[in-house]
C-alpha positions in Angstrom: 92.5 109.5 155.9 89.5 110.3 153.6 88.1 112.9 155.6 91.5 114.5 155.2 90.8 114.3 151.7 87.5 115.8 151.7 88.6 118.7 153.6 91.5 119.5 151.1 88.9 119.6 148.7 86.4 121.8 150.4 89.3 123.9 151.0 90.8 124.4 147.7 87.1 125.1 146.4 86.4 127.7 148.6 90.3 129.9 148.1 88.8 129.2 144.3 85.2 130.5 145.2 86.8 133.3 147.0 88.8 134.5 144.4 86.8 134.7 141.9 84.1 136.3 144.0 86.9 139.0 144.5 87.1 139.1 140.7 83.7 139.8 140.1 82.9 142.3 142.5 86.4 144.5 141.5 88.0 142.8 138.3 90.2 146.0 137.7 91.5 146.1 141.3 92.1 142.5 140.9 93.7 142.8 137.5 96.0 145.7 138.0 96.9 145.5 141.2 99.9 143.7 140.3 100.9 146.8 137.8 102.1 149.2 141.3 
């Protein structure tokens, strides 16, 4: 059960690392692309 655990952290921290390394490399795509 921990290693469950450990892997729905890993994975939650890198969708967050991923995001906001899509952020900074185009923060106004990522900002207004919700505007369309």
């Amino acid at each position: 059960m921990r290693k469950i655990g450990v892997l729905l952290v890993l994975a939650i921290v890198a969708a967050f690392t991923v995001s906001s390394l899509s952020f900074a490399a185009d923060p106004y795509n990522y900002r207004y692309s919700g505007l369309d």
